[in-house]
C-alpha positions in Angstrom: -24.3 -23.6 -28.2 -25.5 -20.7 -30.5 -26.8 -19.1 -26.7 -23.1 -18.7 -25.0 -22.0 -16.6 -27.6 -24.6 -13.8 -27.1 -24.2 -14.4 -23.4 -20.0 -14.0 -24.0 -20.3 -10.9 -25.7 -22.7 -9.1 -23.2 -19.8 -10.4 -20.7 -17.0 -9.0 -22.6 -18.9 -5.7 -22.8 -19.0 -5.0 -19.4 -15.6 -6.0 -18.4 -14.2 -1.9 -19.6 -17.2 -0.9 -17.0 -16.0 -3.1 -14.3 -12.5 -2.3 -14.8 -13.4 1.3 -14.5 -15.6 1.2 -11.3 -12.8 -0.9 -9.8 -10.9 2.3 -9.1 -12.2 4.4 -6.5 -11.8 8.4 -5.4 -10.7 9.1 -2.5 -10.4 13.0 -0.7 -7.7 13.7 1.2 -8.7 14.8 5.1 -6.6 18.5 5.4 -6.8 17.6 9.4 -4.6 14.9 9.0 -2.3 15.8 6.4 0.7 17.6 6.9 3.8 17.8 4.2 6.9 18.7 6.1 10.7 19.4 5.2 13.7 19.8 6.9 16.2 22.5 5.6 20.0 23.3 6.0 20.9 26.2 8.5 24.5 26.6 6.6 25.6 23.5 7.9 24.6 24.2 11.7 21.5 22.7 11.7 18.1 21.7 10.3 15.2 24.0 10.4 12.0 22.0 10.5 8.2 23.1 8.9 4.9 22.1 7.6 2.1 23.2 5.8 -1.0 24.1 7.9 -3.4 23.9 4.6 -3.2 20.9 2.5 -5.8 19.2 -0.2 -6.4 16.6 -2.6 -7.8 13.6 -4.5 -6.5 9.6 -4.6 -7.3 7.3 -7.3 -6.9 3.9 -6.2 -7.0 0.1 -7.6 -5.7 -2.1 -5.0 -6.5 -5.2 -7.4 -4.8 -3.6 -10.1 -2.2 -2.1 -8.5 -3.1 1.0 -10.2 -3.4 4.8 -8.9 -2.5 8.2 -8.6 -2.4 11.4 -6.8 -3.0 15.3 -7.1 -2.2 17.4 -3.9 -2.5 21.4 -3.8 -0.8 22.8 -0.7 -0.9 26.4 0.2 2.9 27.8 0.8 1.3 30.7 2.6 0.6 28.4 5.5 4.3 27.5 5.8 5.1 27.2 9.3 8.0 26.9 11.2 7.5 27.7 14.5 9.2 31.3 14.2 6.4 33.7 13.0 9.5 35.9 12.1 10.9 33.2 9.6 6.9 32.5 8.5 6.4 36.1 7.4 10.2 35.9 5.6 9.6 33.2 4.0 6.3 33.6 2.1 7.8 36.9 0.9 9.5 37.7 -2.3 12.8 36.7 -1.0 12.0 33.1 -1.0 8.3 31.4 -1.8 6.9 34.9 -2.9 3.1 33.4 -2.6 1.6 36.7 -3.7 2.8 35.7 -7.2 2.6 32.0 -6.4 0.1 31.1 -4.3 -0.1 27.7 -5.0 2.0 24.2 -4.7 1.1 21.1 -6.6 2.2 17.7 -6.6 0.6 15.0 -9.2 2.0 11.6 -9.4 1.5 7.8 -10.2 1.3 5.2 -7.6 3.7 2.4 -8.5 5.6 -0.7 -7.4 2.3 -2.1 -5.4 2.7 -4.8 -3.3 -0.2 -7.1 -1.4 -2.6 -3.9 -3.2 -0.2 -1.1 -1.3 2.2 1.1 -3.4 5.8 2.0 -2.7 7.1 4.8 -4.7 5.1 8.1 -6.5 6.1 8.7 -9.6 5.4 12.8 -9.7 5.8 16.0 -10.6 6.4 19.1 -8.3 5.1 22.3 -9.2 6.8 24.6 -7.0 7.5 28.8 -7.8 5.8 28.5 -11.1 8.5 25.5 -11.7 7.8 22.0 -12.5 10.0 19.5 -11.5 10.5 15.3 -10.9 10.0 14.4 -7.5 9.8 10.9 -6.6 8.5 9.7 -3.0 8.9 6.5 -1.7 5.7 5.2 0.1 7.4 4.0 3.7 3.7 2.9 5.3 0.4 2.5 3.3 -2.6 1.0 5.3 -6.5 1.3 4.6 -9.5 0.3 6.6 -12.9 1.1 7.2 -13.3 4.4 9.2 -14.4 4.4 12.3 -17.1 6.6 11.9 -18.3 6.5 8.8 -17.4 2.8 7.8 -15.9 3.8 4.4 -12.9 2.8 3.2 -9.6 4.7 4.9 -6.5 5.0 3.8 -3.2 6.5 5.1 0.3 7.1 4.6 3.5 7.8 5.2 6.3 9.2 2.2 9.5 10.8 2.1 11.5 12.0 -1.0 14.1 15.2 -1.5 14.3 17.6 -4.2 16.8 20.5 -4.8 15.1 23.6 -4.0 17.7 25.5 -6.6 15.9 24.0 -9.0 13.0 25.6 -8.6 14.4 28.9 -8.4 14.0 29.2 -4.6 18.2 29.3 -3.8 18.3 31.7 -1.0 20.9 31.5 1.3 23.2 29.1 -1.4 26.0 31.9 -1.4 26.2 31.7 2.4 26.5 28.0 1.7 23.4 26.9 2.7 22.9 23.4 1.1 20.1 23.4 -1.4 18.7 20.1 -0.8 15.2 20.0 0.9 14.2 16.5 2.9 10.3 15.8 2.4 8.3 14.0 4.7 4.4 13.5 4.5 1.6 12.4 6.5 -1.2 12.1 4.7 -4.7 10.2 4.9 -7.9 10.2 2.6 -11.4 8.6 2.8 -13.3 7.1 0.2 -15.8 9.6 -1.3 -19.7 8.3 -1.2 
């Protein structure tokens, strides 16, 4: 009897260590990850964009249900389709990325179900401003890759934000509408 109690507590000691190695890092892949927006045209239209230069860490438990995530995107890769509209935008008059040249987003993964989250619980830091911004996870799927057989996740969110907030209201007295629609593609392998 007196044997299972050194053999419990050896067992008890390691279960912080196991916990911990449970959760693993994952990089995000810039080539296939792409936030977009859509943006009000003063009620005529959306404009549609993405950023060209995106990176980024996961942290992920799928037993635990547990994770977050930390993304820096560079606004100066903002592209619409309009080089015209590019070059405006990344000027003073709007994202100004001489003075801020950098957009993060860190969040919690939460809600998970069958070891895939739903919603981030984050924050936006956007024109020296930081902001809630919560995205609901639409798709979540991970696999080994292909090539290098580690484990592969990717997924799909979308969330909105009010881009008045962050001191980016342009356009509001010609009644543009300040709301900014967020979709993201985004996919991450496992690190070694």
């Amino acid at each position: 009897m007196s044997f299972r109690i050194p053999l419990l507590l050896a067992a008890l000691a390691t279960l912080p260590l196991q916990a911990q190695a449970a959760q693993e890092r994952y990089t995000i892949d810039p080539m296939h990850t792409f936030p977009s927006f859509e943006a009000d045209h003063m009620g005529m239209s959306h404009w549609r964009g993405k950023f060209n230069r995106t990176t980024g860490t996961l942290l992920l438990d799928k037993t635990a249900g547990k994770g977050s995530v930390e993304v820096e995107i560079d606004p100066a890769s903002i592209d619409y389709g309009l080089d015209a509209l590019n070059t405006w935008a990344v000027g003073k008059e709007l994202l100004d990325t001489a003075k801020y040249p950098k957009v993060t987003y860190r969040g919690e993964l939460r809600d998970f179900v069958d070891g895939a989250p739903t919603r981030v619980q984050g924050q936006l830091t956007l024109h020296g401003v930081t902001r809630p911004v919560e995205l609901r996870i639409t798709r979540f799927k991970c696999m080994p890759h292909p090539l290098s057989k580690r484990d592969w996740c990717g997924a799909d969110a979308e969330g909105s934000f009010d881009r008045a907030a962050f001191g980016l209201d342009a356009g509001k007295d010609y009644g543009f509408d300040m709301t900014i629609a967020l979709r993201i593609q985004v996919e991450a392998t496992r690190d070694k």
